[in-house]
N, C-alpha and C positions, 0 to 999 in steps of 0.2 A: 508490359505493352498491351496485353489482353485484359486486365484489370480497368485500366484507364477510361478505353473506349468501353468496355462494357457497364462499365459505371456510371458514366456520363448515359448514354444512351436508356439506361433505369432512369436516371434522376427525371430526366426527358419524358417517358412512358409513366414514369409516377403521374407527373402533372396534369399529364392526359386524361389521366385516368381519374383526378380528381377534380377536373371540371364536371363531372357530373355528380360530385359530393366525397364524402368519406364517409367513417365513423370514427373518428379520432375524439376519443372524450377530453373535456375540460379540466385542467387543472384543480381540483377537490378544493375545498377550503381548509387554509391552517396557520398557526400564528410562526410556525416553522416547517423551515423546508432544509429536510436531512436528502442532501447528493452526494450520489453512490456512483463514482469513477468504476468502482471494482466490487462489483457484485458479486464473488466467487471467492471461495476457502476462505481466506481469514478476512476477506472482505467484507464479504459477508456478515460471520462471525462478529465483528467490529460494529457493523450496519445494524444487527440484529439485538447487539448491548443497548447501543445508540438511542434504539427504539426503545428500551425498556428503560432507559435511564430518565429519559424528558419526558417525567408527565404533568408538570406543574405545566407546561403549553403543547397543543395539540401539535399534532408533527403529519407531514404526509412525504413521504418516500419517493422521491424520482430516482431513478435509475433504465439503464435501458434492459425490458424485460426478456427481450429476445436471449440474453446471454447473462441472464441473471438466474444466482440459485435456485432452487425450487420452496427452499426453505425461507428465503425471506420475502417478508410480504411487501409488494410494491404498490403505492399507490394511482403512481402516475409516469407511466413510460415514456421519458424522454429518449429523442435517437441517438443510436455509435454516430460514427462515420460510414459506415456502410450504407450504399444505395438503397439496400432489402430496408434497412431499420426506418430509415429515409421516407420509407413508404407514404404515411400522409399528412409530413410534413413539407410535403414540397408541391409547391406553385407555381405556376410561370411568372406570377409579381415574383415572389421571390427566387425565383431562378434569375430573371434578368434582374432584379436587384444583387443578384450576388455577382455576373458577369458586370454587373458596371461598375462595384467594388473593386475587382479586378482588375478591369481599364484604368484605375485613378491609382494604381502600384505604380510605383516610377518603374522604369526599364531596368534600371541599374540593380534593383530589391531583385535578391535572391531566393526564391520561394523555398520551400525546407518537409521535410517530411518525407524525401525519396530520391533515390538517385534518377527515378527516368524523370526525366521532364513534363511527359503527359500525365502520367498519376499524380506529379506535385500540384498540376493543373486542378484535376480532378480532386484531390484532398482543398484544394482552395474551396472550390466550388461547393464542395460537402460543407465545410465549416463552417463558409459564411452564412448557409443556408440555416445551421445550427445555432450561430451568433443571434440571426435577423428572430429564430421562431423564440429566442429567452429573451431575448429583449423586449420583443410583443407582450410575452407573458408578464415578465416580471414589468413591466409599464403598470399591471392592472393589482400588483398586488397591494395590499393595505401597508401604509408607509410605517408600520409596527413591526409588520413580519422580518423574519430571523433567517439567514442562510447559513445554514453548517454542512461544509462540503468531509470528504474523506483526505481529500487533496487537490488545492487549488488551482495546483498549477497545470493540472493532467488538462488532455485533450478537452475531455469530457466536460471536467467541469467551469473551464476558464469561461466559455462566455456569460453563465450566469453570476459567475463572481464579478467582472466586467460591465453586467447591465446592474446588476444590484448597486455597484459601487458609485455608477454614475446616478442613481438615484437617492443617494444616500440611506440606502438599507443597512441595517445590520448585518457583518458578514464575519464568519468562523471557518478556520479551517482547523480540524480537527486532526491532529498527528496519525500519519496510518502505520508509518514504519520509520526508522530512527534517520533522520535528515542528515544530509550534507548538502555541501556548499552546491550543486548542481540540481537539486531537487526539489526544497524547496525555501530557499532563499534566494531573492525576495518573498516574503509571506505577500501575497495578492491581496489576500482578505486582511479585513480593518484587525482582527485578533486573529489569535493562534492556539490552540485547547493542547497542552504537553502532558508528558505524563510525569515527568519528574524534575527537579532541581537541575540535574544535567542538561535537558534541554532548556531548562527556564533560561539558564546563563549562556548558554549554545546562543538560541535566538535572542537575545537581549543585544547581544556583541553583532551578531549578521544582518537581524532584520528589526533595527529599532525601533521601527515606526510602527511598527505592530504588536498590540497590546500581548505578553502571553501571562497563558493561566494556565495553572495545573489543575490537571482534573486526573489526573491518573490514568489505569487503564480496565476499563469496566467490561472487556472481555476477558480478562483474566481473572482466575478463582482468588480467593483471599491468600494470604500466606499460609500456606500448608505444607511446609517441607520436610519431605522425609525421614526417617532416622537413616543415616551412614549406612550404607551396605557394601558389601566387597562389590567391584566391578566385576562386568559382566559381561559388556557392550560398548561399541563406541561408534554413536551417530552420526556421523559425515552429513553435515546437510549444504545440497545446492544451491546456489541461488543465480541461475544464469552468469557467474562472471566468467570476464577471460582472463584465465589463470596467467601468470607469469613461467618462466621456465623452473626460479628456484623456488614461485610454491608450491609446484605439482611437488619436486622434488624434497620438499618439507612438511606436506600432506601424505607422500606415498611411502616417506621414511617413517614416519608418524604412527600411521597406520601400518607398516609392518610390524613398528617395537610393540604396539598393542597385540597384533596377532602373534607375536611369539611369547606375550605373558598370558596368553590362551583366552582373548577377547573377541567374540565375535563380532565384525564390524558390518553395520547395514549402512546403505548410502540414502537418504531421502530427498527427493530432484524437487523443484520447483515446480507448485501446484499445475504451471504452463509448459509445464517439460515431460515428453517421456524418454525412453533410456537408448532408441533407438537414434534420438536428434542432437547424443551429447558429441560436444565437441572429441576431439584426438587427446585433449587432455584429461577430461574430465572420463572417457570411452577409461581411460587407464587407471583411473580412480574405480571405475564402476567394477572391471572387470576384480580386482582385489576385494571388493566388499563379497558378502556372502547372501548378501538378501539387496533388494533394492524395490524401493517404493515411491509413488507418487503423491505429494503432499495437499492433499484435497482433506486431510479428516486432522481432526487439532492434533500440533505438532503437542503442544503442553500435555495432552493427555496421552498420546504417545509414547513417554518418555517417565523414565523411574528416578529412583537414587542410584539405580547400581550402572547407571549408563554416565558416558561421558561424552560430551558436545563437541564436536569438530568443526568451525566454521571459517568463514573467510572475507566475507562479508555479508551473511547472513542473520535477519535481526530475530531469526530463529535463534541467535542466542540470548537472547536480551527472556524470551518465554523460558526458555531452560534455567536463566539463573534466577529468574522468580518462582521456578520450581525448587530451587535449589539444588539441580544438578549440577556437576563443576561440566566445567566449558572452557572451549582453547578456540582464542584465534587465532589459528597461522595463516597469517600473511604477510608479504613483504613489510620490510620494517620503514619504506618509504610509502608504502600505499595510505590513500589520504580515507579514513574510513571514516562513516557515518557517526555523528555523536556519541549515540551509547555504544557503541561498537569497540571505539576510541576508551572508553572506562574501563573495557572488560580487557581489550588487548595490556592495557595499564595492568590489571589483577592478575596478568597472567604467572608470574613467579610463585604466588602462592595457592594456584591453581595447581601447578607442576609438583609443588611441594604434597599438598594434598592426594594428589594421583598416585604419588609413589607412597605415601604410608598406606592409601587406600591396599593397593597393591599386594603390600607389604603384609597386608592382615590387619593394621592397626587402623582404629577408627575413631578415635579420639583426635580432635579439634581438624575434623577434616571437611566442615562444611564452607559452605557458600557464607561468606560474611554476611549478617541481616541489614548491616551499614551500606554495603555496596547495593543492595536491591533498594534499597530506601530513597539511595539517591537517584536510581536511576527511576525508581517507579512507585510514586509516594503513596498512591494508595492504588485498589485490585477489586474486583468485585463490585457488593454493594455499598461501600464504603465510596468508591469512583464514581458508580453511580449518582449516589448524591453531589458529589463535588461536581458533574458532569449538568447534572439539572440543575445546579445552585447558578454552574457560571452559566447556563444560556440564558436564564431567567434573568440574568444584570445584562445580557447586550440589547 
C-alpha cells in the first residue's frame, strides 16, 4: 500500500523534473546489443564471458546500473522497474501515454505482478513506460543490429525483445540457467544460444519455432577435473524453492548419514538470500549445516573433488558436474525439474554408487562420467567462446 502511492507520486516528480532537461546519455553505437536481466553473481559472470566472447562485432552492454556488479562494465543504463531507476526516463508524453495504455485494457484483463491492486497499477504504469522508452530506441537502430538478451522472457528484457521483433531485428536469447516449461518456453526471441545436446532437443520439442544453437558455456573453465579424493564435505546448495514435506525429510536424512560418516556439511543460500529470511524449512536445513554462505563469489571455484553436491533444484549442479564433482538431486520423484537437472536426477544411481566406494576408501572409477558433461555442456571456456562469436556472427 505505501509502495504504490509512493511510486507513482516519483514517477510524477520525475517528470517535473525533467521538463527542465536531464542528463540521460544516448545509446552508444554497436552492431550488438548484449541485455543483462541480472547483473549480479553469476549474471554477471555470464554477462562478463559474453563480453569477451563477441569480438568479431562490437557489442555495448545495457543493463540497469543502479543494481549492477561493480565489476561489469556497462555501457548504457537501461531502467528496473523502480521509480528511483525511472529517473530520466520518464515524461509526461510518456506517462499519459502509458495511462492511455491502460484505459484500452478491457475491464475483465487481470493485471499480475501483486496481490494489492494499487502497486499492480503502478507496476503497469512503470512497464509501459519501459516498453514506450525501447521501442523509441530500438526504432533508431541500424536494421543489422543483433539483440542477445540473458533471458527473454524476464521483466527486464521483454520489451526490447518485443520492439526488436516487430522490426525485424535479429534477436537471441542466450541460456542463463537450465529452463523449464515455465521459464523460458516460449523462446520470445527469433533463436535461442544452449549449451548442450540436452537442451538443443529440450527446446526443439517446447519452442520450435525458435532456431537453437549450441554455444556452450563460456563462463565456465575448460574441463579440468580433479583426481578422486576421499570426501570431505558436502555442499547443500539453495535455491529459493519451497521444499515439500518428504524433501526436507530426504535432505535432512541425507545430510545426517553424511555427518555420521564424519562429513562436514556447509549450506550455500542463493546469491538473493540471506540465512536470517530462510524459510521454517529450509531454517532446519540451515541449522544442521556447520558453516553457511552467501552465493555471490563462483560457486565452480568454490568447490573441490572431495566435496559432494546437494541440490534440489539448483543449476548449481549442472557447474559442479562440469567440475566433476559427484552431485545428488533429492527431490521428489514427481517434481517437474529443469532440463539438465532432469539428466543429473537420471545419473543419480551411479552417483550413489560412486559416494559409497568414495567413502569406502576406494577411488577407482568413481568419477563424473565425461559423456554426461558432454551432453549436457558441449563445450567451456574458450572453446564456447568461439562457438558463442561464431553463432552471433550468422544472426
Amino acid at each position: 500500500m505505501l509502495r504504490a502511492p509512493f511510486g507513482l507520486a516519483t514517477l510524477f516528480l520525475n517528470a517535473t523534473r525533467n521538463l527542465f532537461g536531464n542528463d540521460k546519455e544516448a545509446l552508444p553505437p554497436g552492431e550488438v546489443l548484449l541485455l543483462i536481466a541480472n547483473p549480479l553473481a553469476h549474471g554477471a559472470r555470464l554477462a562478463s564471458a559474453t563480453q569477451r566472447s563477441i569480438h568479431s562485432r562490437s557489442v555495448v552492454t545495457v543493463a540497469d546500473a543502479r543494481f549492477a556488479d561493480p565489476s561489469l562494465k556497462i555501457d548504457y543504463s537501461f531502467p528496473g522497474i523502480s521509480s528511483r531507476s525511472l529517473k530520466a526516463a520518464t515524461t509526461f508524453g510518456r506517462l499519459f501515454e502509458g495511462l492511455r495504455l491502460r484505459r484500452s485494457v478491457p475491464r475483465t484483463h487481470q493485471l499480475i505482478g501483486s496481490q494489492n491492486h494499487f502497486y499492480r497499477e503502478y507496476l503497469f504504469l512503470a512497464q509501459a513506460l519501459r516498453f514506450i522508452e525501447a521501442r523509441e530506441i530500438v526504432s533508431r537502430l541500424a536494421p543489422e543490429t543483433v539483440l542477445v538478451t540473458d533471458y527473454d522472457r524476464h521483466t527486464y528484457n521483454w520489451p526490447w525483445i518485443s520492439a526488436a521483433n516487430e522490426r525485424g531485428l535479429s534477436t537471441a536469447s542466450l541460456v542463463h540457467g537450465s529452463p523449464n516449461d515455465s521459464n523460458y518456453v516460449p523462446v520470445l526471441a527469433r533463436n535461442v544460444l544452449v549449451w548442450g545436446q540436452a537442451q538443443l532437443s529440450w527446446f526443439a520439442e517446447r519452442s520450435p519455432d525458435a532456431r537453437a544453437i549450441v554455444v556452450g558455456r563460456p563462463d565456465l573453465s575448460n574441463w579440468t577435473a580433479d583426481a578422486p579424493q576421499r570426501l570431505r564435505r558436502v555442499v547443500v546448495c539453495h535455491s529459493r524453492e519451497i521444499l515439500s514435506l518428504t524433501e526436507v525429510e530426504r535432505i535432512t536424512a541425507s545430510v545426517a548419514a553424511f555427518q555420521r560418516r564424519g562429513l562436514e556439511v556447509h549450506l550455500r543460500l542463493h546469491p538473493s538470500m540471506v540465512e536470517e529470511g530462510l524459510d521454517s524449512n529450509w531454517a532446519r536445513i540451515s541449522r544442521m549445516a556447520s558453516s553457511v554462505s552467501g552465493g555471490r563469489e563462483s560457486f565452480a571455484e568454490s568447490i573441490s573433488a572431495s566435496d559432494v553436491v546437494v541440490c534440489v533444484t539448483s543449476t548449481s549442479a549442472i557447474d559442479a558436474i562440469t567440475k566433476g564433482v559427484l552431485t545428488l538431486v533429492l527431490c521428489d520423484d514427481d517434481r517437474v525439474l529443469p532440463c539438465d537437472l532432469g539428466e543429473v536426477r537420471r545419473n543419480a544411481p551411479s552417483v550413489l554408487d560412486a559416494i559409497e566406494k568414495r567413502l569406502a576408501g576406494s577411488l577407482a572409477g568413481t568419477s563424473v562420467p565425461r559423456e554426461l558433461v558432454d551432453h549436457l555442456i558441449a563445450s567451456r571456456g574458450p572453446d564456447a567462446e568461439a562457438l558463442l562469436d561464431s553463432a552471433v556472427a550468422s544472426l
